[in-house]
N, C-alpha and C positions, 0 to 999 in steps of 0.2 A: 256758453258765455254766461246765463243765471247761476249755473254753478259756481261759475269764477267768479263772479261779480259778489255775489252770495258771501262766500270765503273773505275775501276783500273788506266787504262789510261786519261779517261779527269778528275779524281782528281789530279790525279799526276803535269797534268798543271796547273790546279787550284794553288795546292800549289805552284808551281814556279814562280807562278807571285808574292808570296808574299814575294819570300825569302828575306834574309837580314844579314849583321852581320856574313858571314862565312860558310851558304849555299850558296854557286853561284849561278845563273838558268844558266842552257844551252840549248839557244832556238832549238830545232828540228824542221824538217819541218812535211809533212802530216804522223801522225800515223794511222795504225790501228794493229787489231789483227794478221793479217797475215806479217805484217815485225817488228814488236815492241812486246816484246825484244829478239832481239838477240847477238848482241855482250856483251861483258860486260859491256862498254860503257851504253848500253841503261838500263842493270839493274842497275847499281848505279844510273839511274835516276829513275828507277821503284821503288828504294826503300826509294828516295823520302818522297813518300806517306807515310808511313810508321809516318810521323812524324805529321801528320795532327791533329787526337784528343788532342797532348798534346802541341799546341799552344796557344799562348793568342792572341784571335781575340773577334771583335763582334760577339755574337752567330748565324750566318744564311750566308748559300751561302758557305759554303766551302766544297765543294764536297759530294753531297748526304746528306738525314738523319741523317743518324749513327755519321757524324763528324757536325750536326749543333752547340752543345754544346760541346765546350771539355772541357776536364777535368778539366783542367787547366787556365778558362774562367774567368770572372769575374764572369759573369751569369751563375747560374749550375757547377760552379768551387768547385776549392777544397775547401777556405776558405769559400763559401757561405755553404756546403754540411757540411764541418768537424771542420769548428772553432763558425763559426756563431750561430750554433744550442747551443753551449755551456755553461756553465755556467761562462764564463770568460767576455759573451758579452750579451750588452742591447738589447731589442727585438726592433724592427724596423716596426713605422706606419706611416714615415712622408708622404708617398707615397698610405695611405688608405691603402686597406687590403691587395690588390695585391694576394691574392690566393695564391695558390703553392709555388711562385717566390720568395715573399719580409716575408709580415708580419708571416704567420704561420711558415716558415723555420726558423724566427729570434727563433719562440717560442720551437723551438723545437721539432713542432708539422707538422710531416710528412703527415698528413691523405690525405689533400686534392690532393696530389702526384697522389695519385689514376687515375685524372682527366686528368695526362698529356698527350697532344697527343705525336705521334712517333716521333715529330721531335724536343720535349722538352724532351726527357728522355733518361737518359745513359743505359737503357736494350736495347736498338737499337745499343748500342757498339758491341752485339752479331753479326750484318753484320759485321761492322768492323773486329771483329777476324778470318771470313768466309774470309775476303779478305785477311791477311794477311795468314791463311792457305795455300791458292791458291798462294801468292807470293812466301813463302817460297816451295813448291812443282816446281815452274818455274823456279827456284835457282837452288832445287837441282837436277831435270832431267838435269841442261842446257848440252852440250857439249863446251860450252863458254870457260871458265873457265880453263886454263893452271895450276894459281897457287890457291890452295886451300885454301891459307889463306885468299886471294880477296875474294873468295866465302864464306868462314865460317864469312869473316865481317862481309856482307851485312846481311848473314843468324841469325847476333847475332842482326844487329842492328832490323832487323824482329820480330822475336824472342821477343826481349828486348822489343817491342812496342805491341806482342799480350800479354803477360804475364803481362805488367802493364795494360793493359784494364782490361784483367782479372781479377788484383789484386784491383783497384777500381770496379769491378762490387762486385765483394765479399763482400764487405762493405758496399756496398749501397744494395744489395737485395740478400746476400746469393749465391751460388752456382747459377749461370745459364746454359741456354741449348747450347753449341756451339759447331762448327765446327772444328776437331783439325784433322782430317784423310781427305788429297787431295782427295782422293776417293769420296769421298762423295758431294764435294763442286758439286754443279749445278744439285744435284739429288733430289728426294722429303723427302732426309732426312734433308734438309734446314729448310723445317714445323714440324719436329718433335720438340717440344718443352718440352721435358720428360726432369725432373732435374735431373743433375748429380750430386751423393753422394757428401760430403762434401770432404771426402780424395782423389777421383778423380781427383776432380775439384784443388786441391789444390797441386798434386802433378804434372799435368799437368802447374801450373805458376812456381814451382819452377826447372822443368825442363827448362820451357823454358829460366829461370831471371838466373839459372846455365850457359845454351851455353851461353847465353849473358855475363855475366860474363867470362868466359873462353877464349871468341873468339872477344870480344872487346878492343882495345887500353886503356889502361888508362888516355892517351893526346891524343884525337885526331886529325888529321891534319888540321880539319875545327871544329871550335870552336861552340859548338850546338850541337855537336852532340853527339849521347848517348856513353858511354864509359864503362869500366870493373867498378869503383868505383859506380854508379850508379848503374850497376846490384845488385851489393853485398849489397849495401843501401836498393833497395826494397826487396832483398834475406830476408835482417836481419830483416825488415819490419815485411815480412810475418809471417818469423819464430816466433818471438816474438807476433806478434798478436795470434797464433794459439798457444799460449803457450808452444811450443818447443823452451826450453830456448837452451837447448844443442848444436844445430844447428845455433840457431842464435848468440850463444859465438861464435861456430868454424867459423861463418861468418866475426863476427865481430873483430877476431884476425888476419883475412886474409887484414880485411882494415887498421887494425893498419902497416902493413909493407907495406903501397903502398903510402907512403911519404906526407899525409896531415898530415897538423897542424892548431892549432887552432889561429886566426888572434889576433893582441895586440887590437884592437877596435873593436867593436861588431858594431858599428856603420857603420863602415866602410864596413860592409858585404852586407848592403844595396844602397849606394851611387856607383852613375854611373861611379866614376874615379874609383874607387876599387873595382869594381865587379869580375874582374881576379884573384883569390888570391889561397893561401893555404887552405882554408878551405872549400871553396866552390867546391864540388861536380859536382851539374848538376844545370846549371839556364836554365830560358826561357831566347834565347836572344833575348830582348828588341832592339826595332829599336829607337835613339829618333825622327825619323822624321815620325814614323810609326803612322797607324791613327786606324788601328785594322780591316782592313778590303782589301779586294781585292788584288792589290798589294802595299800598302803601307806596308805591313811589319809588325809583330806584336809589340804588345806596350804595356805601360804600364801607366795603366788610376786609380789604385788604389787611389791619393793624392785625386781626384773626389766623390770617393765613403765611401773615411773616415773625410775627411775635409766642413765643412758646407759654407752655400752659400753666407753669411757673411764674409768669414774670410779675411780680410785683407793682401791685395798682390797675393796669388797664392792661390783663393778660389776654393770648389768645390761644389758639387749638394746636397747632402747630408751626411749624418755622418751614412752610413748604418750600417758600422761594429763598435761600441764601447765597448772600456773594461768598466766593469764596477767599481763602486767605488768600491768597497769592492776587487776587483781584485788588478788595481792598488795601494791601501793603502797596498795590502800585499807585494810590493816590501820592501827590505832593501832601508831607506831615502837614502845610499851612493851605492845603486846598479846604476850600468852607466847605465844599459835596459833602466832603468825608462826616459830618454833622447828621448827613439822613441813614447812616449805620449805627446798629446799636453792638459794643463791643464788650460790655457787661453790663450786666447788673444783679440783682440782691432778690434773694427769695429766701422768707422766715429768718431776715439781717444778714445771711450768708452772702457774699459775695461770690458771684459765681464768673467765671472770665474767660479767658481765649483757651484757655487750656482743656476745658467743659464745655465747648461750644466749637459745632463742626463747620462754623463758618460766622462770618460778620450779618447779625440780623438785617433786614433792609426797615429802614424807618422813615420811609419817603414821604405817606402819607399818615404821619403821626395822629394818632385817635383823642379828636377835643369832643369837648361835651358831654352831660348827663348820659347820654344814647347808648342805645347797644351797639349800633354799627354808627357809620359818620357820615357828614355832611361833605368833605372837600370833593371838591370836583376831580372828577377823574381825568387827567389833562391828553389828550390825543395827539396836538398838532400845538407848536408855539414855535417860536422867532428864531430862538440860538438854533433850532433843529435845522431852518430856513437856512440863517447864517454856514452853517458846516458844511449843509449840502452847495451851498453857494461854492462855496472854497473849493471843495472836492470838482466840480464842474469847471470851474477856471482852472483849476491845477491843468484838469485832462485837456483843455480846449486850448490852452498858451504854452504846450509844454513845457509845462511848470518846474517847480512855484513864481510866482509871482509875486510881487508886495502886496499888492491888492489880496489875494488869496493868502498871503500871510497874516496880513492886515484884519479878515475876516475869521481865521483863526484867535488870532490875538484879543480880539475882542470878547472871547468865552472864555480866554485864560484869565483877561485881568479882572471880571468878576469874580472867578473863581479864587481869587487873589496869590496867585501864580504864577511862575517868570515866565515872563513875552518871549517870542520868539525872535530875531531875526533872519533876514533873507537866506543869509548866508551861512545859516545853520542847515540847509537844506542841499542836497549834490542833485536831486531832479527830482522828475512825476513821481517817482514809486517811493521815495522818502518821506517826502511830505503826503503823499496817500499814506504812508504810515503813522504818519501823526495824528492825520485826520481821523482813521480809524480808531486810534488810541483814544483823541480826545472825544471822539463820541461815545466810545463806551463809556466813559465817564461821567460825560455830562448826562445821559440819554439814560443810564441804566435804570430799571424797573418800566420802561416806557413802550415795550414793544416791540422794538426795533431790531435789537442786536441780530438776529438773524438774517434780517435782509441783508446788515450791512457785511455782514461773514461770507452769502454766499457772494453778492455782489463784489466783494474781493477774493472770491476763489480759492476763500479759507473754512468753507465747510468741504469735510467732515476734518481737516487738519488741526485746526484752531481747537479743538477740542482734547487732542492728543496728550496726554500728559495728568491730564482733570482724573482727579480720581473717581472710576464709578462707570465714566461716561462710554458711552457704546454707541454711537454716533449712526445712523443706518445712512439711505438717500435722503438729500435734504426734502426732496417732495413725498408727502405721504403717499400711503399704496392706496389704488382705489377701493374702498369699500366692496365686499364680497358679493353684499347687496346689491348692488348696480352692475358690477359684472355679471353678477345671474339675470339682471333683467336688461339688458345692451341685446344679447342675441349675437353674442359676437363680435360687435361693435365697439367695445372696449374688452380689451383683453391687460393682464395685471402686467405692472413694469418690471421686467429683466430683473431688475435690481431687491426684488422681493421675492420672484422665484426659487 
């Protein structure tokens, strides 16, 4: 347990040297396990940690393995993992084949995954929830704690952070083996790597994205931090990925009454001045003096990895994530999206245009300020996402469409400032599921998502067919080679990798 507790504590520094933007740090003097933590004081610092995996930093050095990669990374992130793979985006070789990391992920093709070591792979998240177990059990023995609502924060904001590990390990490889009972933490049921059932494991995240939900602010008082709107986002998440529409309406009518709306510019949801708004949910908060590492503070280095090394003014290293044509041609000519692609420009007064360029740049999060990387928040969870999946749930649950589900479609077309739909443009469920799909790649694109929403409509590996490049494997990755030599047999590799 000194062990654990130990590890726990020099992350927790870790992270405070980076904070920025609304975490504070508060410097303590000498910790160890034997006076840290004990007032409450020291838990709100313990819980901290808590926010590590879902920062954007450079991949290595932030407290142990299991947090080299987060989620939320450039490298190993959501958009390399859930957009890139897709059929929305060009495959990527400027960089040679790059293995695992660059060229085969563009294709879609998970195989060589296999090869990752422990401190390249998100099944290593599984310590992570081990440690957040153990937080959440130091919470709730403490005698600290007067008023209980202090304590059910802290315990949501915990909570809220092992159940989204959870909820990205579900999608990247199924059901894994973790640690959800204190009891257990620091015994040899650590090595037991036996997979838990699929309704187990799933009811275990929506307990915990519920307390989170329930016992977090909807404004928090330090801006970063995770909140009730964010729970209910992943809540409706889950629901809807696992095809419980039913749950994820009754989620998604809990967020209609907690005061977001959807922004008049779309545009605006991505730039540094307007990142605070109505619509936006939960961002990464971007530092813009942050360099993605140590304690400079996380950042945001996206314009580098979508923008090529030519470009004129505020270039970057390469064009890793591009829509493809046939993507962007299917925006509406008067859709405003089409504004965060870049479809030419000028290098040494040359024009350079569609015919020189093997896809439409993405320019979502446009690069402002002196800086070398940028300040806009990196946005995870916002309203229109709520809205679609709203739709999508009444479609399936009234065998649809509905007005109402029309209704909540239409409301992200006439932003978009593009024709509404009617009822009776619709013949049933699976049409208007096809719109919905349509209009979320649209709206959603650069955000993460497209993958979930492909397999959840039983269009991976199909939806990719035709893309040039693409080589599509199983949509779940293969287990690490690593962990199958240490299971003992307990996990053995998927059919589908063999």
């Amino acid at each position: 347990m000194k062990r654990i507790l130990f590890s726990i504590i020099t992350a927790t520094l870790i992270f405070l040297s980076g904070c920025e933007k609304g975490l504070e740090p508060e410097i303590y003097g000498s910790l160890t396990p034997n006076n840290f933590p004990v007032t409450v004081s020291d838990f709100e610092l313990l819980v901290l940690e808590v926010y590590v995996p879902f920062s954007c930093k450079w991949p290595y050095g932030e407290g142990g393995s299991e947090n080299s990669y987060h989620i939320f990374g450039l490298e190993e992130g959501h958009i390399h993992l859930f957009d890139g793979p897709t059929d929305h985006y060009t495959i990527f070789t400027d960089w040679g084949d790059g293995g695992p990391l660059w060229d085969s992920k563009s294709r879609g093709n998970f195989e060589p995954m296999v090869s990752n070591w422990e401190d390249r792979s998100h099944f290593n998240k599984t310590k992570f929830v081990t440690r957040m177990t153990n937080i959440i059990d130091l919470i709730e023995s403490s005698e600290a704690f007067t008023d209980e609502s202090v304590r059910n924060k802290l315990l949501g904001e915990t909570r809220m952070a092992r159940g989204w590990a959870m909820y990205f390990m579900l999608h990247l490889f199924g059901p894994v083996p973790v640690i959800l009972d204190p009891a257990l933490v620091g015994t040899d049921a650590e090595s037991d790597l036996t997979l838990p059932s699929r309704s187990e494991y799933v009811n275990a995240i929506v307990s915990d994205l519920r307390f989170a939900a329930d016992n977090l602010p909807v404004s928090p008082d330090q801006y970063g931090r995770f909140n009730s709107g964010l729970a209910l986002t992943a809540l409706m998440r889950l629901h809807l990925n696992e095809l419980d529409f039913v749950n994820a309406e009754s989620v998604g009518r809990e967020l209609l009454n907690m005061g977001y709306s959807l922004v008049e510019d779309y545009s605006s949801l991505f730039r540094e001045v307007t990142e605070r708004n109505t619509e936006t949910i939960f961002a990464i908060s971007a530092d813009p003096l942050g360099q993605g590492r140590g304690n400079n503070g996380h950042f945001n280095a996206y314009s580098y990895y979508c923008r090529p090394w030519d470009f004129d003014g505020r270039n970057g290293w390469a064009t890793v994530w591009t829509a493809t044509w046939d993507f962007y041609d299917s925006f509406d000519a008067n859709d405003t999206r089409r504004e965060r692609f870049i479809i030419e420009y000028t290098f040494n007064d040359e024009l350079i245009g569609r015919a020189d360029m093997h896809g439409a740049y993405i320019d979502k999060y446009p690069p402002e300020g002196p800086n070398a990387f940028q300040g806009n928040d990196i946005v995870l969870a916002r309203y229109a996402d709520v809205l679609l999946m709203l739709a999508e749930a009444v479609n399936e649950n009234n065998n649809g469409p509905t007005q109402e589900a029309v209704d909540l479609l239409n409301m992200i077309r006439t932003r978009a400032e593009i024709t509404t739909y009617l009822l009776g443009d619709f013949t049933g469920v699976d049409d208007f599921n096809d719109a919905i799909l349509e209009e979320r790649g649209k709206e959603l694109f650069f955000e993460g998502l497209r993958k979930f929403d492909l397999v959840r409509h039983d269009l991976w590996p199909s939806a990719l067919e035709g893309v040039e490049g693409k080589e599509p494997s199983f949509h779940l990755l293969p287990y690490p080679q690593y962990i199958i030599d240490r299971s003992d047999g307990q996990i053995t590799q998927r059919p589908e990798y063999n």
